[in-house]
C-alpha positions in Angstrom: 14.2 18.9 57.7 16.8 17.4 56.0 15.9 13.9 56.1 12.3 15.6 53.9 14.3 17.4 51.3 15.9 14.1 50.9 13.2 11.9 51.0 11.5 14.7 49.0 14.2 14.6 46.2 14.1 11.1 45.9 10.6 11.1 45.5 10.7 13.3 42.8 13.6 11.3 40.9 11.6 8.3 40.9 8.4 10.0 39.8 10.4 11.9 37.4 11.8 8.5 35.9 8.2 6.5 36.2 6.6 9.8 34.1 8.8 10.0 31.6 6.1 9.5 28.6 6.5 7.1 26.4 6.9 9.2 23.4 10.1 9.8 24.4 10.7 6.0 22.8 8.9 6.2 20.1 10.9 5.9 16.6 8.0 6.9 14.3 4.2 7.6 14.0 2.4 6.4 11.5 -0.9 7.6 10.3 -3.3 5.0 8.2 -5.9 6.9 6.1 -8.9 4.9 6.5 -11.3 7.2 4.4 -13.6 5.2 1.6 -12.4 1.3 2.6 -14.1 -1.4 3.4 -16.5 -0.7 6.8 -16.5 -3.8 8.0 -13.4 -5.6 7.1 -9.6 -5.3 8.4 -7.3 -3.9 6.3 -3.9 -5.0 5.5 -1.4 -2.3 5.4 2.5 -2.6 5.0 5.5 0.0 5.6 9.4 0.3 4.6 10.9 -0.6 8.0 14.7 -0.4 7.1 13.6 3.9 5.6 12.6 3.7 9.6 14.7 2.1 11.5 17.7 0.2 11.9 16.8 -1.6 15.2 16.7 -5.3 15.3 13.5 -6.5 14.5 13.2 -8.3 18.1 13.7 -4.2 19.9 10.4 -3.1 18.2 6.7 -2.4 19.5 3.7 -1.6 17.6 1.1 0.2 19.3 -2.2 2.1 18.2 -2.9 5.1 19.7 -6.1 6.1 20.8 -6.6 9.3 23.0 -3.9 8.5 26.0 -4.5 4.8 25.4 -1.8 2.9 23.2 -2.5 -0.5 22.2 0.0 -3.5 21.4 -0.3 -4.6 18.0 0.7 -7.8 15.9 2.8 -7.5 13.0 5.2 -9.2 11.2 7.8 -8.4 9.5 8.9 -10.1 5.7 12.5 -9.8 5.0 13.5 -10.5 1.0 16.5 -8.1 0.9 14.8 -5.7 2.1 12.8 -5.4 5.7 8.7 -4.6 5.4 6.5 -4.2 8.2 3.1 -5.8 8.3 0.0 -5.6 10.0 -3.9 -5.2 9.9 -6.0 -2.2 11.1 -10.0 -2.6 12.1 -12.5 -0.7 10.3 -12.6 3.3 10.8 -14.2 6.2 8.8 -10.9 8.3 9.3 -7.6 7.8 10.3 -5.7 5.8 12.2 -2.8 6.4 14.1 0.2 3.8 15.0 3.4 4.2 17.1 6.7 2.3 16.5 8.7 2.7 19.7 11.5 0.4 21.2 10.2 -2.6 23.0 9.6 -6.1 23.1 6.9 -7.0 20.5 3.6 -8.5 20.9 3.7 -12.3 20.6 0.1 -13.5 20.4 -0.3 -16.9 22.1 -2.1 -18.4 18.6 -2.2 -17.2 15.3 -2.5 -18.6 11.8 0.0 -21.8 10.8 1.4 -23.7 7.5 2.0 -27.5 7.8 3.6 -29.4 5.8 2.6 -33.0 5.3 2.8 -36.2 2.9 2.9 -34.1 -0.1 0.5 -31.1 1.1 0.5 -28.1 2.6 -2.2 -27.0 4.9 -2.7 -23.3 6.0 -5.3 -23.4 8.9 -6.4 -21.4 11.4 -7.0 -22.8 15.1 -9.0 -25.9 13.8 -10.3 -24.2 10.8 -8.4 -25.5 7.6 -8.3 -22.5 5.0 -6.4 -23.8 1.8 -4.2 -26.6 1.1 -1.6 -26.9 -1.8 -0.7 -30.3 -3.1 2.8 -30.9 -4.0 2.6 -34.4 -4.3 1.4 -35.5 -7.9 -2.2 -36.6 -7.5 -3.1 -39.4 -9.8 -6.8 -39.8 -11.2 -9.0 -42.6 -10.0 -8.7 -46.1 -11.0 -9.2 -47.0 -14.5 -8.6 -43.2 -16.1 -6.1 -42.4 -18.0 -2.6 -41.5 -15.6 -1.9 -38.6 -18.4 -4.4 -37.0 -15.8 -1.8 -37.2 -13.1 -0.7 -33.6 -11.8 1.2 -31.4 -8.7 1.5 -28.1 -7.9 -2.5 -26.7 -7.6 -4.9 -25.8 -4.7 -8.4 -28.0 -3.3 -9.3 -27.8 -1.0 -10.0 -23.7 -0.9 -12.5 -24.4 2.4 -15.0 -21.3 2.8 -14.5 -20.1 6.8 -17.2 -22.6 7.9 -15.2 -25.3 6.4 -17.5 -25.9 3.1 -14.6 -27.1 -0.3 -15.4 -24.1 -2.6 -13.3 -26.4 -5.1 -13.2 -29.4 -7.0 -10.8 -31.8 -8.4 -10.9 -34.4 -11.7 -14.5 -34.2 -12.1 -15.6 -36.9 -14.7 -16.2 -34.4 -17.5 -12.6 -32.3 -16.8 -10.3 -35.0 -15.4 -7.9 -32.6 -16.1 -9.2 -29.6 -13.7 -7.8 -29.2 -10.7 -8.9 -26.6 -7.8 -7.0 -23.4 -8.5 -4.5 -23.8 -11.1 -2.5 -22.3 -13.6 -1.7 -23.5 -17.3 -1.6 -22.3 -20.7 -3.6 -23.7 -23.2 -1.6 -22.7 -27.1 1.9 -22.1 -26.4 4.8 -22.3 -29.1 8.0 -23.0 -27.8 10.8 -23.9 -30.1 8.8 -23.8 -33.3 5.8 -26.5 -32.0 2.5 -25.8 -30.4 2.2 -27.1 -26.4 -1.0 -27.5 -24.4 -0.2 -27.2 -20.8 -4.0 -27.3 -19.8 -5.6 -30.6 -21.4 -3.0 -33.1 -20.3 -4.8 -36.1 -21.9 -2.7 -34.5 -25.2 0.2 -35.6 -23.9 2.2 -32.7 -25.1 2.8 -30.9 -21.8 1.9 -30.5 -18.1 2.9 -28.6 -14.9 5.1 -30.0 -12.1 5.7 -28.8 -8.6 9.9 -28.2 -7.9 10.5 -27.2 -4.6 9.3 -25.3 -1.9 11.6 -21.8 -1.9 9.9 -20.2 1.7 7.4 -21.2 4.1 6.1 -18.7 6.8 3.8 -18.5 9.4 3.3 -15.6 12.1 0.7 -13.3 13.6 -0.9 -11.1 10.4 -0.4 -14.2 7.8 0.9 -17.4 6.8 2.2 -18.0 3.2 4.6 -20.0 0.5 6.5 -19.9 -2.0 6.9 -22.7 -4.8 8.6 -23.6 -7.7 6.4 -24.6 -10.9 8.1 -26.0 -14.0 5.9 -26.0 -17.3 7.1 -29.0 -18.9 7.2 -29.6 -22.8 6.7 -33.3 -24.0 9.7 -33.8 -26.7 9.5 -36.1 -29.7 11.0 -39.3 -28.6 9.8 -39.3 -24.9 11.7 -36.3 -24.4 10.6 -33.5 -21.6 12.5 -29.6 -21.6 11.0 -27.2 -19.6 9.2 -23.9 -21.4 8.5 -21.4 -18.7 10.0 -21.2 -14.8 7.2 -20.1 -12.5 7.2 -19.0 -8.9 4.0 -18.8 -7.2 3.4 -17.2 -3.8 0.0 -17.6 -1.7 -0.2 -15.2 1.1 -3.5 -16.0 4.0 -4.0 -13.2 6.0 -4.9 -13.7 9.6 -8.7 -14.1 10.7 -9.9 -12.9 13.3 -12.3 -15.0 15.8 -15.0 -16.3 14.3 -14.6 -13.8 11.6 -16.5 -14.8 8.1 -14.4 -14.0 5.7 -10.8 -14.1 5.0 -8.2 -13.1 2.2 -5.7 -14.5 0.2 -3.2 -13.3 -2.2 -1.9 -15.8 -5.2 1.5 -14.1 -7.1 2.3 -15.5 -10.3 5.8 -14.8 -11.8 6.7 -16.3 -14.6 10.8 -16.4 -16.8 11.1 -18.5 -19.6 13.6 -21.0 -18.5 15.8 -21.3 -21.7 17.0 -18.6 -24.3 14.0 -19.0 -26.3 11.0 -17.0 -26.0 7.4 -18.7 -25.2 4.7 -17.3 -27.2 1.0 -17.2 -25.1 -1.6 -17.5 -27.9 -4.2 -16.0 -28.0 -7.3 -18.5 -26.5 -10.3 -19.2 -25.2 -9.0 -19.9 -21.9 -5.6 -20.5 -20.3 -4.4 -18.8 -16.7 -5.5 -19.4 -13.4 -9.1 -21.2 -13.0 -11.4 -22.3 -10.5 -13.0 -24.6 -11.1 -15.8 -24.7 -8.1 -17.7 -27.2 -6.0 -19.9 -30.1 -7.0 -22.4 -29.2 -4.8 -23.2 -25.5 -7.2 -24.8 -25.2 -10.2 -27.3 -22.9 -12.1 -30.6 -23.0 -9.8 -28.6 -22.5 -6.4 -25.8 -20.2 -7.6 -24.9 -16.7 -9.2 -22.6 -15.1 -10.7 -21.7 -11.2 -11.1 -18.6 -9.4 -12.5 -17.8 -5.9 -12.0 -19.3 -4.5 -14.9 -22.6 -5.9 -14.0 -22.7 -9.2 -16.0 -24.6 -12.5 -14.9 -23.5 -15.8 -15.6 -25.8 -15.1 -18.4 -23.6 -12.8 -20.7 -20.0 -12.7 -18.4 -18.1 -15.1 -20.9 -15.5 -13.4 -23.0 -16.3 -9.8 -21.5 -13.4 -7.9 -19.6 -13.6 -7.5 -15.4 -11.8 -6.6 -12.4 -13.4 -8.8 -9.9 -16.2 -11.9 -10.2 -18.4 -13.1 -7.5 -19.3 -16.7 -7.6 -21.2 -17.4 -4.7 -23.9 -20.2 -3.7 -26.1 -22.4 -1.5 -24.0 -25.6 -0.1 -25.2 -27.7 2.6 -27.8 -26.0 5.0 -25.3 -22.3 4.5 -24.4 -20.2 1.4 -20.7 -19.6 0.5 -18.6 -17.7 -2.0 -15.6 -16.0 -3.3 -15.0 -12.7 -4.8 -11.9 -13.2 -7.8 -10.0 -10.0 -8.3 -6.9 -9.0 -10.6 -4.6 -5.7 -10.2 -4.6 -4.1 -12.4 -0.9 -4.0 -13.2 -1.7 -7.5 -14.9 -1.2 -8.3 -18.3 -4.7 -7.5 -20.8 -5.9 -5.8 -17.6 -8.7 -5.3 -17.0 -8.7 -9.4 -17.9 -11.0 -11.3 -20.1 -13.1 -13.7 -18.6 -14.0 -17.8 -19.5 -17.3 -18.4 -17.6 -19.3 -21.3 -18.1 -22.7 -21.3 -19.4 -25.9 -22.2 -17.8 -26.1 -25.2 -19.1 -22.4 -26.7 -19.0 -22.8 -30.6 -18.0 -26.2 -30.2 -18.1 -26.8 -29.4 -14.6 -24.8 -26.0 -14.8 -21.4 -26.4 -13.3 -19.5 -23.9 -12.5 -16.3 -22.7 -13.3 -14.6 -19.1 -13.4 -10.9 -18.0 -15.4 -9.3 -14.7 -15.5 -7.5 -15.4 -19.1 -5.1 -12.6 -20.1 -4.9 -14.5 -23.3 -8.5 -14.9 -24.3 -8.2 -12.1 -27.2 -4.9 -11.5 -27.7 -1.5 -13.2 -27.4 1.2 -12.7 -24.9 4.5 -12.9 -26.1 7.1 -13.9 -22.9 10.5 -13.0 -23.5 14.5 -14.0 -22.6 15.7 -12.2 -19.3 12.1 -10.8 -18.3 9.8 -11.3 -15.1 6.1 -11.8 -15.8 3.6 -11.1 -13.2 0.3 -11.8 -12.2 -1.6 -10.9 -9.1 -4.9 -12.0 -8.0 -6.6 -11.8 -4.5 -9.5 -14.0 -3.4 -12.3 -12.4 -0.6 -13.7 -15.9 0.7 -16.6 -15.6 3.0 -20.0 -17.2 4.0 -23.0 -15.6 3.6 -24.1 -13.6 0.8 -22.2 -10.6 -0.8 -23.1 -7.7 -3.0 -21.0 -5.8 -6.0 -20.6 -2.8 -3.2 -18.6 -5.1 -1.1 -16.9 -6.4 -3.8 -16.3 -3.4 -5.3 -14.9 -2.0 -1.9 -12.8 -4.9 -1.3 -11.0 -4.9 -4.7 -10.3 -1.1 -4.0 -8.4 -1.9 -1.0 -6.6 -4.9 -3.2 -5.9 -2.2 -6.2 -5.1 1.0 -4.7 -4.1 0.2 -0.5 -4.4 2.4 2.3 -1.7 5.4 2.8 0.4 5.3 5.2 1.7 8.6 6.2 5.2 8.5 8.5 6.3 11.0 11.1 9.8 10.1 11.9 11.1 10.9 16.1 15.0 11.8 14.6 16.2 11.3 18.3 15.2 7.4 18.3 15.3 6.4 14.4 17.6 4.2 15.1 
C-alpha cells in the first residue's frame, strides 16, 4: 500500500512537471491583424523587442499559435541601438496570433545569403541570384568615353526565374546604370552640378564603404556609403551630399514568384553649405529596364490609372512595368511612402517611341516640379519598395501590395508580467 501511494505520488510529480503548459513560458502574445492585406502574399511585420523583453536574443522562441498547435517560427532580430523583432506571416482573412516564450530559436537549415565578391555584392536565394550591387567602378566598353565610368548602383535586379529586369550603359544612355540614384541641377557653393549625365564632367557618384552586411532567416540586406562628388575648377573634386543607402531582400519562400525589396535613401550634405535640388525633368532613383522590353511586348500602369501613353510628369504612388522576356513575362511594381519628399512623387516615363523601338525606363523624381532645398545638420529620406514577380500583375495587386508597404500590419501585444523578462 505504501510502495502505491509512493509510486502513485511520483507518478503524479512527473506528470505534473511534463503538463505544465507551455504558457507558463510565454513572455508575450502577439496578435497580427491580417484584415484587407494582400491574399496571397506574406507579409512582413516587425515588433519593439527591448518594450518586451530583456532576455538575450539567443533565450527566445517564436511560435504561431493555432488552436492547441504552436508552430516554430523564423525571425530575426536587427539591432541599431535599439532591438526589433522581424518576421513574415502567410496570408489570412483575420488575425493572427504569435507567442514569444523562452527557448532556443528556430534555426532554418537554408535561408537567404549576401556575398561579397570582386567588387559585387550578390543577394541570392539557394541558386536563385535576386540583386547584385556593384561597388567596384564599372568602366564603359572599349572606345567610349571613361567619363562614363561609375560604382555604387544595382544590375542585375533578376526577376525570380532569373530573367535581368535591368540594363547597364546602353549605347544611347552610357550613362544609365540599373537602379541608381543622382541629381540632375544641383547648386552647391554658388555653381550648378549634374550628377546624372557624367559625360559633363562636372560631377558623379562614388561607392565609400560598406557600413553593415546581414544575412539571416526573414532577409538579407546592406548598407553603403555614397559620396556625391563635385568636379572643382582646376581638377579639383569636394563632395556635395553624404548618402547612405540601405537595400533590404526579404526571404522567398520555395519556389515562390515574387519577392520584395526595400531601397532607403538618406541623404546629409557633407559640408556646412546647403545643396539646392532644382527643380527638373528627372533626377532620383531610376530604372532603367531590360533590352529585351519595349512598346509592343510591354505595359505600363501607375496608380492613378495612367498608361505609358500619358504617365510622364503626372504624380503616383506605385508604377507597374511589366513584360514579355524570353518564352515568360516579368515585372516590377515601383512604390514610394508616402513620407517622401513631393509625395505622392512625380514621375519621368519614357515615351512610346524613345530609341525608336520604345525602351523603357521608369523615375520617381521628387524634383520634377519643384525644388528641394537640403539643408546643414538635416537627414533626408527616401523610401521605395520594389514587388518583383513573374507573371502578369494587375493595379488590385499592386494596389494591395503598396498598402501593406504604406500603412503595415498592427501588431497588438499582450504582455505575460511573470516572464517579461
Amino acid at each position: 500500500m505504501l510502495n502505491s501511494l509512493r509510486l502513485t505520488c511520483i507518478s503524479f510529480i512527473a506528470f505534473s512537471a511534463m503538463a505544465t503548459p507551455l504558457r507558463a513560458q510565454r513572455i508575450a502574445t502577439l496578435e497580427v491583424d491580417l484584415k484587407k492585406r494582400t491574399p496571397d502574399k506574406e507579409i512582413h511585420v516587425q515588433v519593439d523587442l527591448d518594450a518586451i523583453t530583456s532576455l538575450p536574443d539567443s533565450d527566445i522562441k517564436l511560435i504561431e499559435i493555432k488552436g492547441n498547435k504552436q508552430i516554430p517560427v523564423a525571425y530575426q532580430i536587427e539591432n541599431n541601438g535599439k532591438r526589433v523583432l522581424h518576421w513574415l506571416v502567410k496570408p489570412s482573412s483575420g488575425t493572427s496570433v504569435f507567442g514569444l516564450q523562452k527557448g532556443k530559436p528556430l534555426q532554418p537549415a537554408e535561408h537567404i545569403k549576401a556575398l561579397r565578391e570582386n567588387g559585387e555584392l550578390t543577394i541570392s536565394n539557394g541558386n536563385k541570384n535576386l540583386l547584385r550591387y556593384n561597388y567596384k567602378t564599372v568602366y564603359p566598353p572599349k572606345g567610349i568615353d571613361t567619363a562614363f565610368k561609375r560604382s555604387g548602383f544595382i544590375h542585375p535586379l533578376w526577376s525570380p526565374h532569373g530573367q535581368e529586369l535591368t540594363r547597364i550603359q546602353a549605347p544611347d544612355h552610357y550613362h544609365h546604370y540599373g537602379l541608381w540614384n543622382p541629381w540632375t541641377h544641383v547648386v552647391f557653393e554658388g555653381d550648378t552640378v549634374d550628377f546624372w549625365n557624367l559625360k559633363d564632367r562636372k560631377g558623379t557618384v562614388r561607392f565609400v564603404d560598406f557600413v553593415s552586411v546581414n544575412a539571416g532567416p526573414v532577409y538579407a540586406e546592406y548598407q553603403t556609403l555614397h559620396d556625391h562628388v563635385v568636379f572643382k575648377k582646376g581638377g579639383t573634386e569636394k563632395a556635395a551630399l553624404n548618402e547612405l543607402q540601405s537595400v533590404r531582400i526579404f526571404q522567398p519562400q520555395k519556389d515562390q514568384d515574387y519577392y520584395i525589396a526595400d531601397i532607403t535613401i538618406q541623404l546629409n550634405c557633407a559640408t556646412d553649405e546647403p545643396v539646392l535640388l532644382k527643380e527638373y525633368r528627372y533626377g532620383g532613383l531610376g530604372w532603367r529596364a531590360t533590352e529585351k522590353w519595349n512598346k509592343e511586348n510591354s505595359e505600363t500602369l501607375t496608380s492613378e490609372g495612367k498608361t505609358r501613353k500619358d504617365a510622364d510628369g503626372t504624380k503616383a504612388r506605385w508604377v507597374i512595368l511589366q513584360g514579355k522576356i524570353d518564352d515568360d513575362y516579368a515585372g516590377a511594381v515601383m512604390m514610394s511612402y508616402p513620407t517622401n519628399y513631393n509625395y505622392p512623387e512625380p514621375l519621368r516615363i519614357w515615351p512610346e517611341n524613345m530609341n525608336g523601338r520604345g525602351d523603357v525606363y521608369a523615375n520617381f523624381s521628387p524634383t520634377k516640379d519643384k525644388d528641394w532645398l537640403l539643408e546643414k545638420g538635416k537627414t533626408y529620406t527616401l523610401k521605395y519598395r520594389f514587388l518583383v514577380y513573374n507573371g502578369h500583375t494587375s493595379k488590385e495587386r499592386a494596389e494591395a501590395a503598396w498598402g501593406d508597404f504604406a500603412n503595415p500590419p498592427v501588431v497588438k501585444i499582450k504582455l505575460n508580467q511573470l516572464n517579461s523578462n
